[in-house]
N, C-alpha and C positions, 0 to 999 in steps of 0.2 A: 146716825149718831144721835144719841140721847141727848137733849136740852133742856134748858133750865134757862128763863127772858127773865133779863133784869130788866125792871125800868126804874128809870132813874130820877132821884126827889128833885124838887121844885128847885132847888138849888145847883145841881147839875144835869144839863140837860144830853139828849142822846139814849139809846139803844141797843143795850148789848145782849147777844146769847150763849148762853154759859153752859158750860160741859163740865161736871162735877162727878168725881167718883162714885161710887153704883150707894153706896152706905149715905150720900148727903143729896141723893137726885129723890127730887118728887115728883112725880109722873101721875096724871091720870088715865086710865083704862076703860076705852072705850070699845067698843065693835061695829064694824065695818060692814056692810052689806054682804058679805061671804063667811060673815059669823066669827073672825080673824081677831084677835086684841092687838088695836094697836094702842103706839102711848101719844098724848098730846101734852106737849112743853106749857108748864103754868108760870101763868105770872109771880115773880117775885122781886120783892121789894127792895132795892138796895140799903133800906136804914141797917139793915141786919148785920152791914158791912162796912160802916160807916161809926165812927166814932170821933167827938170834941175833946181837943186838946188843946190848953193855951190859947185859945181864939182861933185855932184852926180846925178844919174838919178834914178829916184823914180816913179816905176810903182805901181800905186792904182787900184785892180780889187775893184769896187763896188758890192754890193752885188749878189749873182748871183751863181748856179753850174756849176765849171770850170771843164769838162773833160780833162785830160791831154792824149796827144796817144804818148809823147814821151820824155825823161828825157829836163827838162828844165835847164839849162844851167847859172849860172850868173857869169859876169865877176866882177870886180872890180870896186868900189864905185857905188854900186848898190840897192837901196830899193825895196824890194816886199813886200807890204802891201796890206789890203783888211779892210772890214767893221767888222772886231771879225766874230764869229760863223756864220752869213751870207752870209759872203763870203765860198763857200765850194770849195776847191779843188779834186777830188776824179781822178784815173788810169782809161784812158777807157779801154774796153774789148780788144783792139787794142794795149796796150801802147805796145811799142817794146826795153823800155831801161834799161841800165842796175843800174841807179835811178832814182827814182823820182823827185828830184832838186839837184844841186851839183853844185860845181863853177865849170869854164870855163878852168882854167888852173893849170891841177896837176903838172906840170916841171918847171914853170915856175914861178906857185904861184900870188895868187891873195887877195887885202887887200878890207877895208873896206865894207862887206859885211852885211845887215841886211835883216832879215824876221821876219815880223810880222803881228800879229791880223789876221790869219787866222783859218780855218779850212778843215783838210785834213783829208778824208778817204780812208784807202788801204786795201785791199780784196783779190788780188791776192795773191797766192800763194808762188808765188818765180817770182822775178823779173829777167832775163838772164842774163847772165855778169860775167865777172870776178872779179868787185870789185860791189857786190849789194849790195843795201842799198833803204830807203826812202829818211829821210836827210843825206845825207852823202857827208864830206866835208876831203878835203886834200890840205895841203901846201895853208891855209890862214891865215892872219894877220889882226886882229881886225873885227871879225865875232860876231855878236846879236843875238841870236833866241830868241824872244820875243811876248808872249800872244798868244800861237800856242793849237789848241788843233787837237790831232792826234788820231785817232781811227785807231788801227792794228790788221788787220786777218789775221798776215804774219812771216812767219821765220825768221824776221831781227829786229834788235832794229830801233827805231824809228828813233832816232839821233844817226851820227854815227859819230865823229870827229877823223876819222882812224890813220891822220897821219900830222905831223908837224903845228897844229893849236896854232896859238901863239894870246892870248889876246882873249877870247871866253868869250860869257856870255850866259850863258841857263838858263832863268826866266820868271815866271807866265807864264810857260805850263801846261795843261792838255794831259797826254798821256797813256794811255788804250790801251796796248796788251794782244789779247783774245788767241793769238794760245798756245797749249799747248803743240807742240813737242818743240819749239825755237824760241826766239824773243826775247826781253824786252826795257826797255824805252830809256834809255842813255849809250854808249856808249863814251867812253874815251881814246883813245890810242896811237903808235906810231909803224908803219912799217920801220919807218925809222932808220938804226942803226946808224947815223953818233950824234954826239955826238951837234954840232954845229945846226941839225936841230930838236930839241926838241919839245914835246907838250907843252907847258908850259901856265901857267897863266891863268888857265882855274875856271870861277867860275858856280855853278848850287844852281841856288834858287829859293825860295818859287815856285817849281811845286808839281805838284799833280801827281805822277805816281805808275799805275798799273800795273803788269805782271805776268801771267800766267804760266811765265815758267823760261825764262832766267832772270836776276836783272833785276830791274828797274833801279838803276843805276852802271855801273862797269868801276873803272878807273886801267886800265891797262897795263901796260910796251909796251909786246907784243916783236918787235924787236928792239926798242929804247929808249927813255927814256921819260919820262912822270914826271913833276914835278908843286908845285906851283899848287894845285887843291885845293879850297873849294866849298863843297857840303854843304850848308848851309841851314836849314827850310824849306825842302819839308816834304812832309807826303808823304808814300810811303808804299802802299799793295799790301805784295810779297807773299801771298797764292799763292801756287806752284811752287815757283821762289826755287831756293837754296838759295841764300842770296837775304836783301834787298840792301844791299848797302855791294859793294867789293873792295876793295883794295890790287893790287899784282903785283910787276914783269912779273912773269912767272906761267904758271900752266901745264907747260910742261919741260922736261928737251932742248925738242930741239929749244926753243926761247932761247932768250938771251935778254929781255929788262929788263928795270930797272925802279921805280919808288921811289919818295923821294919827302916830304915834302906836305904831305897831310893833311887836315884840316875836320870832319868829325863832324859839330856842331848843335846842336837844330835840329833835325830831329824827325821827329814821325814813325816810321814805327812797322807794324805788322803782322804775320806771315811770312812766312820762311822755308825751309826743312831744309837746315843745319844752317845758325845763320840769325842775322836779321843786324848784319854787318859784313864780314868775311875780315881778314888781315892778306895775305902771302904771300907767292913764294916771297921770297927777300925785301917785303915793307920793308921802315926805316924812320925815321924820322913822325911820322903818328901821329895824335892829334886826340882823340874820347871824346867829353867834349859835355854834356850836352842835347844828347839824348835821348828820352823816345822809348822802345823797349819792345813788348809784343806781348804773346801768339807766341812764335817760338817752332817748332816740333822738333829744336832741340837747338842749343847754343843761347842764346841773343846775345854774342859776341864771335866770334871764331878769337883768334889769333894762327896761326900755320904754318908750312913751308908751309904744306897744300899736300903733296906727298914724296914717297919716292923718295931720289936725289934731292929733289928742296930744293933750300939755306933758311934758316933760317929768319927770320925776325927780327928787334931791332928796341930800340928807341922809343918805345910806348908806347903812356900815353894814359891812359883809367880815366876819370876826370868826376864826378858827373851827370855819366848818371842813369837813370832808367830804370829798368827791371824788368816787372812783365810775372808773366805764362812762364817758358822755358821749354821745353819739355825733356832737359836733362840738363846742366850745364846753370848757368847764366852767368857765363864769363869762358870761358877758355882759359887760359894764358900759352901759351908756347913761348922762345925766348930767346934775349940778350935785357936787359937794359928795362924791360917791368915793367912802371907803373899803379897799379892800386888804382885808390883812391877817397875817399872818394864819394866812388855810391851806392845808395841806391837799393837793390835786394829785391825780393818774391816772395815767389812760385818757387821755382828750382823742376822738379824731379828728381834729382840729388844733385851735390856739385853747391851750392851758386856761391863761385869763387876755378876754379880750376888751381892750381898753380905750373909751374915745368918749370925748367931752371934758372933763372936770373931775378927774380919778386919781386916787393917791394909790398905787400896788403896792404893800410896803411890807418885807418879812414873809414871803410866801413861799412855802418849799412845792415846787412844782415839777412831774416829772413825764415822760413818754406823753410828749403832746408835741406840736407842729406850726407852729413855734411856740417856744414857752411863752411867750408875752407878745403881745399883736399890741401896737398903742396907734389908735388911728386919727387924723385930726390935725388940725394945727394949731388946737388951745394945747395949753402948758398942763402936764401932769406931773405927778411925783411915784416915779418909778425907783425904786431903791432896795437893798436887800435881798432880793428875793434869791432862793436858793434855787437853781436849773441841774435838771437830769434828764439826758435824751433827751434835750427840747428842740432838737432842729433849729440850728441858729440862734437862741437865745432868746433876745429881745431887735424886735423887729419896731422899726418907727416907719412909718406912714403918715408923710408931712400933705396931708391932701383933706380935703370936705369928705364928711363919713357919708357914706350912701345913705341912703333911704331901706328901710326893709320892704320887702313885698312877701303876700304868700302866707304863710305859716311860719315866716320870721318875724311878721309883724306882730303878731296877735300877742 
């Protein structure tokens, strides 16, 4: 393949190799000891493609495959754009960093940041480093990922917003991770435990993501705190994933992060090992209104501490989602302050909605499950309303201490 080496001005750093139609390629011609012309890729400059607007600087790769040989780098008030799907990004065989793109300055922190309308493929393996990732950003302030589509053959999530990202917006991506030991699409998190440098304000919508193994999307504590997230109208196929879509604190006793005030609305997502939205290790404050959820192998919706030792969860409202085909409970409910109402269920192999701790069921039309209503426990709940079809028994009380999960119920 014909090449064209960008290198990149003093202001963003990294090493791309560019493939340009036959009419915009510059090529030198040389001869080889067998008297043969071959061509050698010349250097060129990226200002060429690089234009100031408003106090940002906006580089436009036109259409073309950009091999990258080493993490590109963006500082503050910075556009990366390309032509949609034509412009292709992909790691060369060379790359040697420890991401793919990331900003410029994790200490220091850097704002206004956007990437769009490209297309990236990663293959490698495992990228080196101590913090790896594809996209993976820390300590920015009003970050876009926008009209990205990502093909991953790799152990990492796609998007990875590690730590203190304030004001994010992840919309109209396509992102497709095929690996099957670890990977998945969006990440959400906070390594940071200082209280003052929070995730916050993060929104992810109308994408389209796949994953193979890990979620497709998971907003999580980790060592800080993570708040103010809506994940709003992607459609999301988590065949082989454990959840589609997770919400937690912690899923270890030895973190300590915390999350609050999550928003989890109009989603499609379908398959699942354990639910097709799962909420614990400490979540609070957490809104699940008005998504469709089907064919999971195992809960539609799991709420739970989610392990032995890790803190409870409360404050959740579970609000006229759909759930058809679960491969064991359609909602199961366990916590403090847990509403669930008025969602239409069918097909449970299992209990429809299974209930225990501190749960209001209230207005549920529930149908071909076993038994419609499992309420387990001997705290007081508020079970009322709810409309039963083919529920095996109805509503079943269990005046007893709820088990412990073990296994792949825990998680």
């Amino acid at each position: 393949m014909r090449a064209i080496r960008l290198i990149m001005t003093a202001a963003v750093s990294g090493i791309l190799f560019m493939s340009l139609p036959a009419t915009a390629e510059r090529v030198a011609e040389d001869t080889d000891t067998i008297g043969e012309a071959i061509r050698t890729p010349q250097a060129l400059d990226l200002k060429p493609f690089t234009t100031v607007r408003d106090g940002s600087q906006i580089i436009h790769l036109p259409a073309g495959t950009y091999r990258m040989s080493t993490t590109l780098r963006l500082p503050s008030n910075t556009v990366l754009e390309g032509a949609g799907d034509a412009t292709l990004l992909k790691a060369d065989s060379s790359f040697n960093g420890s991401q793919l793109i990331t900003n410029s300055d994790y200490v220091g922190g850097n704002t206004n940041i956007s990437i769009r309308n490209l297309r990236m493929e990663v293959t490698s393996p495992l990228l080196p480093g101590d913090e790896p990732g594809i996209l993976r950003f820390k300590n920015v302030e009003q970050l876009v990922i926008d009209n990205l589509t990502l093909l991953i053959e790799s152990p990492m999530f796609g998007i990875d917003l590690s730590a203190q990202i304030r004001n994010a917006t992840v919309q109209g991506c396509t992102i497709i991770s095929t690996n099957k030991m670890s990977g998945g699409g969006i990440m959400i998190r906070n390594g940071d435990p200082l209280p003052a440098r929070a995730t916050s304000s993060i929104v992810v919508r109308h994408n389209w993501i796949e994953s193979a193994s890990d979620e497709p999307v998971a907003a999580f504590g980790w060592e800080g705190m993570v708040e103010n997230v809506l994940i709003e109208e992607n459609t999301i196929k988590a065949e082989g994933a454990s959840f589609g879509i997770t919400t937690f604190g912690i899923d270890s006793r030895k973190q300590r992060g915390k999350i609050h005030d999550v928003s989890i609305i109009g989603n499609r997502i379908s398959g699942s090992k354990v639910g097709g939205i799962g909420i614990k290790g400490g979540a609070r404050l957490i809104q699940v209104i008005g998504n469709s959820i089907k064919d999971t192998e195992g809960d539609g919706i799991f709420l739970h501490a989610g392990g032995e030792g890790l803190p409870g969860i409360q404050d959740i409202r579970i609000l006229q989602n759909k759930i058809l085909n679960a491969g064991r409970h359609c909602i199961f409910a366990t916590g403090t302050n847990i509403q669930v109402q008025e969602n239409e269920i069918t097909h449970c192999a299992q209990n429809g909605i299974y209930a225990a701790g501190n749960v209001s069921v209230v207005n549920n039309v529930i149908s071909d499950a076993k038994p419609g209503i499992l309420v387990y426990g001997k705290q007081g709940n508020d079970i009322r309303g709810n409309e039963l079809r083919n529920a095996g028994g109805g509503v079943l009380f269990l005046n007893e201490d709820v088990p412990a999960l073990k296994g792949k119920d825990a998680r």
